[in-house]
N, C-alpha and C positions, 0 to 999 in steps of 0.2 A: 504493500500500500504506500510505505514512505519514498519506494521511489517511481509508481505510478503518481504522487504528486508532484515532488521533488525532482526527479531524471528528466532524460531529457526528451524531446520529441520524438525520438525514432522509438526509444523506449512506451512513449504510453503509446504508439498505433501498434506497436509488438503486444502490449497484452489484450489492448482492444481488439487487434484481429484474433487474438487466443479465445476471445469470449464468443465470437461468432463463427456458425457452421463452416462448414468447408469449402460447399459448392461459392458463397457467399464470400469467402474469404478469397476465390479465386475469382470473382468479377471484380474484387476491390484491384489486386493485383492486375488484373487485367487492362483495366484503364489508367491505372500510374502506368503501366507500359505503354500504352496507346499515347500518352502523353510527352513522350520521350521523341516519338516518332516526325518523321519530317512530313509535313501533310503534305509539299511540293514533289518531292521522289515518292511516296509510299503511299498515296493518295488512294489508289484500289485498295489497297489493304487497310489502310484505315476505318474505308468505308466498311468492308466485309467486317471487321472486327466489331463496329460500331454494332451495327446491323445486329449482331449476336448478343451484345448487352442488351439492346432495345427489344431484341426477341425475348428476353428470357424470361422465367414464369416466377422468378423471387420477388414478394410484394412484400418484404419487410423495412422498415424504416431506409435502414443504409444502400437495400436496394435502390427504392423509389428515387434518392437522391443523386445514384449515379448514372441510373436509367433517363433521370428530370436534365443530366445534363448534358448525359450522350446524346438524346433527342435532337437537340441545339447545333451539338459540334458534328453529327452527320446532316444535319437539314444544311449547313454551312457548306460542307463539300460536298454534296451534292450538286449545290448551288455553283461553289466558284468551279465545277467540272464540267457545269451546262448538260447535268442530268437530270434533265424537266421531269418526265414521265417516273423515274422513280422517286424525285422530291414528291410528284400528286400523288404517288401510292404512300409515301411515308405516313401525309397526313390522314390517311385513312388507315392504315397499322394502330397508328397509336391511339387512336379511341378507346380502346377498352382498358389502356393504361390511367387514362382521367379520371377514372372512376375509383384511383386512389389517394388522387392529392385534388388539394381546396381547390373550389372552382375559380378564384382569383390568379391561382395558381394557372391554370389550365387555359384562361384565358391569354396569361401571357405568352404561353406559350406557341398557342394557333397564334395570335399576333405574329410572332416572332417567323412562323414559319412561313404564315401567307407575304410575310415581308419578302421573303425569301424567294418564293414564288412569282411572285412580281420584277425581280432584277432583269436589266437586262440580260444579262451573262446567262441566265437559265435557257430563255429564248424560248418561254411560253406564249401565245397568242393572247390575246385579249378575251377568245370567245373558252381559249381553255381554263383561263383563271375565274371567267364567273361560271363554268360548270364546277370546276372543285368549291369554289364559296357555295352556291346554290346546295353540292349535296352536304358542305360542313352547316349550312343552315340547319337542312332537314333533321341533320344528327341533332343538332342542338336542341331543334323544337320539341321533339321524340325524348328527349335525356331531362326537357323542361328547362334548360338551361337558358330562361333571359339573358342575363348580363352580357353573355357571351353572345347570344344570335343577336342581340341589339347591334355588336359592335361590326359582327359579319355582315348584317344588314347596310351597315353604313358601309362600308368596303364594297357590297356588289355594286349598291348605288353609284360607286365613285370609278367603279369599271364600269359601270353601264354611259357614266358620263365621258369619261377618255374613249369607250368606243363609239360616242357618237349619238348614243341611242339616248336620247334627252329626256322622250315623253315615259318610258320606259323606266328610268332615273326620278324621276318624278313623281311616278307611281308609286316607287319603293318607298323616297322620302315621304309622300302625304301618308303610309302607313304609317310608318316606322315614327313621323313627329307623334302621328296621336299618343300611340303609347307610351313614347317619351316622355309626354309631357304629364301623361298619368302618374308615371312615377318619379318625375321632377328631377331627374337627371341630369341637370344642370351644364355639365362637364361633356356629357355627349351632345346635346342640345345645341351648344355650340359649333361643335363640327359637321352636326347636320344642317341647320339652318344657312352655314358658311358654305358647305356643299351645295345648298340652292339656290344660293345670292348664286355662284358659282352656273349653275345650269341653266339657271334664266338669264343670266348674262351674254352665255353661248346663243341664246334663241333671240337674243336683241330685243329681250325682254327690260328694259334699263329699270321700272317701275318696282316691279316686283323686285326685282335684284336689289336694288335699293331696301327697301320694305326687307328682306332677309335678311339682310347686312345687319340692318339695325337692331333687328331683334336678335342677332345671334352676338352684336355686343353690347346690348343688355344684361345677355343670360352671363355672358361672360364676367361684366364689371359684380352682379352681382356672388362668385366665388374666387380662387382663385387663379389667373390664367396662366399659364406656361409661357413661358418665352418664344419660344417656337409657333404656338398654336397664337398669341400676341404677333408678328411676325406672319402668320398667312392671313392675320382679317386687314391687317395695314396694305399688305402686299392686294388685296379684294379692294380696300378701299381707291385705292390708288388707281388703279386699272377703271373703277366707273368714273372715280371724277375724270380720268381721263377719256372715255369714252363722252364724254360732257363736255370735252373740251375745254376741262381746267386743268391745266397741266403743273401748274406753279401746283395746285393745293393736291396733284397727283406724284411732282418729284419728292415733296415732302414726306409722304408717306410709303413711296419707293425708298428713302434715304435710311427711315427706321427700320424699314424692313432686312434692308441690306446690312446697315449696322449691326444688327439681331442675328441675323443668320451668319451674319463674319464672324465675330464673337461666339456663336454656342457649333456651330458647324463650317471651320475657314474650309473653304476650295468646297464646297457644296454646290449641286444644280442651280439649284433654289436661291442662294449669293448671287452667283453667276447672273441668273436671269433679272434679278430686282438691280442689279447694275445694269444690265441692257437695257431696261426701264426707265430708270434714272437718266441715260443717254440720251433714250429715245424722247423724256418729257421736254427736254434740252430744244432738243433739234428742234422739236415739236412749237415749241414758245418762242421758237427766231432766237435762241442764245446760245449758236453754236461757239462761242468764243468761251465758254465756260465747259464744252465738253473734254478739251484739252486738259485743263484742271482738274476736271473729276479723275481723269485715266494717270493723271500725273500724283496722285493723293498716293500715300501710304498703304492705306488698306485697297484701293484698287489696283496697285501694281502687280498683285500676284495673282490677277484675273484675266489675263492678257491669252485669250486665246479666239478661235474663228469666229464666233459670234460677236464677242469683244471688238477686233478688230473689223469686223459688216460694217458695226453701227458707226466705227470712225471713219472711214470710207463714205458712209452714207454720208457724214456730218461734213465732210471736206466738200466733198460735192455741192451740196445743198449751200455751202457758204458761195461757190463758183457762181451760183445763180445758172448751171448748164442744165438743162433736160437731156440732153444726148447722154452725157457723162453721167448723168442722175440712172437714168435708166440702163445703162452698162455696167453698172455698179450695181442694181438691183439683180441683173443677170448674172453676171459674174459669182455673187455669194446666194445665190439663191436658195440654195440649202439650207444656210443659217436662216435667211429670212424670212421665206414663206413656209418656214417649218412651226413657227409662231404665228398662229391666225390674228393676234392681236397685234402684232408688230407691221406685219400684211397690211391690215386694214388701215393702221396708220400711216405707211408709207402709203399707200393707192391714194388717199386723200393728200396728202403732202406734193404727190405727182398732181395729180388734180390741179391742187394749187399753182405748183409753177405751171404747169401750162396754161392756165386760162392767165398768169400775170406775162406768161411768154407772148402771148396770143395779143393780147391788150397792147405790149410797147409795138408787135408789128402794125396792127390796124391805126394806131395811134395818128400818123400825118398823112392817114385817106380819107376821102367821102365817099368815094367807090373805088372797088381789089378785089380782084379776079382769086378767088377761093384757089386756086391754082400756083397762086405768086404766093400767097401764105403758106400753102404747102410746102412749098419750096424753099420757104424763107428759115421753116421750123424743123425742116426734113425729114417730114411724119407724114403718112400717109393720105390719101388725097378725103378719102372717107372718115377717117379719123379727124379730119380737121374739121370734117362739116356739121358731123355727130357733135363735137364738144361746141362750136359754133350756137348750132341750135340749142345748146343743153344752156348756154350762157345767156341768151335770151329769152329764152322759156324763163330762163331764173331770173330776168329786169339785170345781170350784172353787163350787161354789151345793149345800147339802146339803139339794132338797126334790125334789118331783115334780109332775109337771103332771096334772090333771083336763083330759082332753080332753073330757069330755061336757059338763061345766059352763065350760070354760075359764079353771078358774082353777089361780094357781099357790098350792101349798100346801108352806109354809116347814118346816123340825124345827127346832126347838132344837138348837143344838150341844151334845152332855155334854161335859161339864167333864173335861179330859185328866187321868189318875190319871198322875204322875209315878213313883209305887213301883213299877211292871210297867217301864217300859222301865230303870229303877236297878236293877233286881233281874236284869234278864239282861244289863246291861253288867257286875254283878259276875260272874256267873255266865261269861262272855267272857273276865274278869279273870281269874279264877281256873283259870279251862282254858289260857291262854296261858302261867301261871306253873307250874303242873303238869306242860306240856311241856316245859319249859324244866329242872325240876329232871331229869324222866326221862331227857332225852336228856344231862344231863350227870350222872347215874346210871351210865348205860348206858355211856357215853366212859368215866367211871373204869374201870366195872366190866371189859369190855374192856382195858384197860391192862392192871391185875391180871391177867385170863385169861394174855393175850400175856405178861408176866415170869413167871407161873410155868410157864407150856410152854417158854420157853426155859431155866428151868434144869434140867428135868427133860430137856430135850436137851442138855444139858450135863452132867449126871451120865451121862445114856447113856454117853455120846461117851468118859468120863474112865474108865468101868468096860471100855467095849470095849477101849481103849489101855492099861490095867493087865493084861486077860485076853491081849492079845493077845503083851505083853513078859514076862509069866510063860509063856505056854507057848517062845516064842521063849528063853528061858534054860533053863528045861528040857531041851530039846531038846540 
């Protein structure tokens, strides 16, 4: 006993393994050697070895814990092997293992492994990761296990939204909030509701996306928020105002977000992209001369790669004031750019723009221009010219009209804006606002006055009735 307290470490796992069986005492062994092992050269063999602890049928304490942590370190090589098909068979092995440790417990651990499932390096599909969620639901609902299908439910939801399938996403979150909100789970609440700003935002839904936003950082402010999970509703927030075309109150909340994700995960996707954000809010606001200093800061220098480098490209260009060059540069990185539907949308609009201000200095010293010369002038096609042409006068910003038979465009003069019509019905506004203002407080006096002299004439009633009523009363 004095030197199971006293001795030293190898000492007390030598009488500790003395106290436990054999077969037992050879799976302990078994994973201190597993651990010794190179997972890079001996990778098969690790996995086989794992495989056979995670097989085996000891459910005593010391088992459960090295079987709780083989599960992990084979879901892992599996994973960095790009062995999809038996990572989805893992998670269905170990089901009947759950059924010895805490459901908290178990949850972590599907967590852990649907993480895994999802890497690229596995190289599972989209459609094959919401059939293994789908049947780890069914387990779940079957086993009773809330906690847990709540969180699988928000997972298929969020494959159902990366593949596209929105209404379908949609479906799952309007179940999945009710009974959330039954049980006031505050903590998931969040990431669901975040998830639907998110899917209604994909539909150009802005209203609702909004409306989710808000309610998902209510539920938030009222526990408390993770840094990370703080970090995706900034990184949502930013993205609508910038779909609103505030960019200034969208780079702000790109900046937090980046800060956030630098700090708790440096060289992360998710970094990465809230700086291309940040870039992009830049470009976006006409202050490319401040994109140079974002990429030259400290914490941005160790983000410097293809996407990184699109969005400076884009920003060089875009200062040239060139469309040619603007648009060879969107081809050129094209991967990076239109790999991000939100980054897309914003360049296509950004293009938009310079060519209708391109379009505008050509037309600028004509009354009439053969649709033909302007083509030429911008080196874009002759139908492209004509299409955005009409598309600028449909929208009043070009005030002429196109001769389809001869092809030309024929410019108006703008008249000279007469400033005494719109002064003369701001007074006339003035003057109505101060009108109403005297009436209604006409009206409050005159009312006042009403009400004092109805109540003293119920006061003389009242004083005549109490005189008549004490003269006949003495009388009597």
């Amino acid at each position: 006993y004095q030197r199971r307290v006293h001795g030293t470490l190898s000492e007390w796992l030598f009488f500790f393994a003395m106290e436990v069986d054999e077969p037992q005492h050879a799976l302990v062994e078994l994973f201190d050697r597993l651990q010794t092992m190179d997972p890079v050269k001996q990778t098969d063999e690790l996995i086989d070895q794992y495989k056979r602890i995670v097989a085996s049928e000891l459910t005593d304490e010391l088992a459960v814990k090295i079987k709780d942590q083989s599960i992990t370190k084979l879901g892992e090589l599996l994973a960095n092997a790009g062995k999809a098909s038996e990572l989805n068979q893992l998670l269905r092995n170990v089901r009947p293992f759950f059924t010895y440790i805490p459901k908290a417990k178990t949850a972590k651990i599907v967590r852990k492994l649907f993480d895994l499932v999802g890497q690229e390096s596995v190289g599972n599909s989209l459609q094959q990761q919401i059939d293994v969620c789908e049947e780890s639901i069914d387990w779940s609902r079957k086993e009773k296990r809330t906690f847990l299908r709540h969180r699988l439910q928000t997972r298929l939801a969020d494959l159902q939204f990366q593949k596209q399938a929105y209404q379908q996403s949609l479906s799952t979150l309007n179940t999945l909030l009710r009974e959330v909100r039954r049980l006031d789970d505050k903590q998931l609440l969040v990431d669901i509701q975040l998830l639907e700003s998110k899917v209604y935002q994909a539909l150009k839904n802005l209203t609702k996306a909004k409306a989710a936003l808000v309610a998902s950082r209510t539920a938030a402010n009222s526990i408390y928020c993770p840094p990370l999970q703080q970090a995706s509703l900034d990184m949502q927030s930013g993205i609508l105002h910038a779909a609103e075309k505030d960019f200034k109150t969208a780079f702000s909340y790109f900046y937090e977000a980046f800060e956030t994700y630098h700090q708790t995960e440096p060289l992360s996707l998710l970094a990465r992209r809230s700086l291309k954000y940040m870039l992009l809010s830049r470009i976006m606001s006409d202050k490319v001369d401040e994109v140079a200093q974002i990429l030259s800061s400290k914490s941005a220098l160790r983000y410097t790669g293809s996407e990184v480098m699109a969005m400076k490209a884009v920003a060089t260009v875009y200062k040239a004031r060139n469309l040619q060059d603007f648009d060879k540069v969107r081809e050129e990185h094209k991967a990076e750019l239109e790999a991000d539907p939100i980054v897309e949308t914003h360049l296509a609009d950004l293009s938009d723009s310079m060519l209708e201000q391109h379009l505008l200095r050509v037309i600028e010293p004509y009354n009439q221009v053969q649709l033909q010369h302007i083509a030429q002038k911008i080196e874009l096609p002759l139908n492209v010219v004509e299409a955005k042409l009409s598309q600028m006068i449909l929208d009043k910003k070009l005030k002429s009209t196109i001769d389809q038979s001869n092809s030309f465009l024929i410019v108006f003069d703008s008249d000279p804006s007469d400033e005494c019509y719109p002064a003369a019905l701001a007074t006339i506004d003035n003057m109505s606002k101060v009108t109403d203002a005297l009436l209604e407080k006409w009206h409050g006096k005159y009312a006042r006055l009403l009400e004092e002299e109805q109540r003293k004439e119920h006061l003389e009633k009242v004083e005549k009735e109490e005189k008549a009523a004490k003269k006949k009363k003495d009388d009597r």
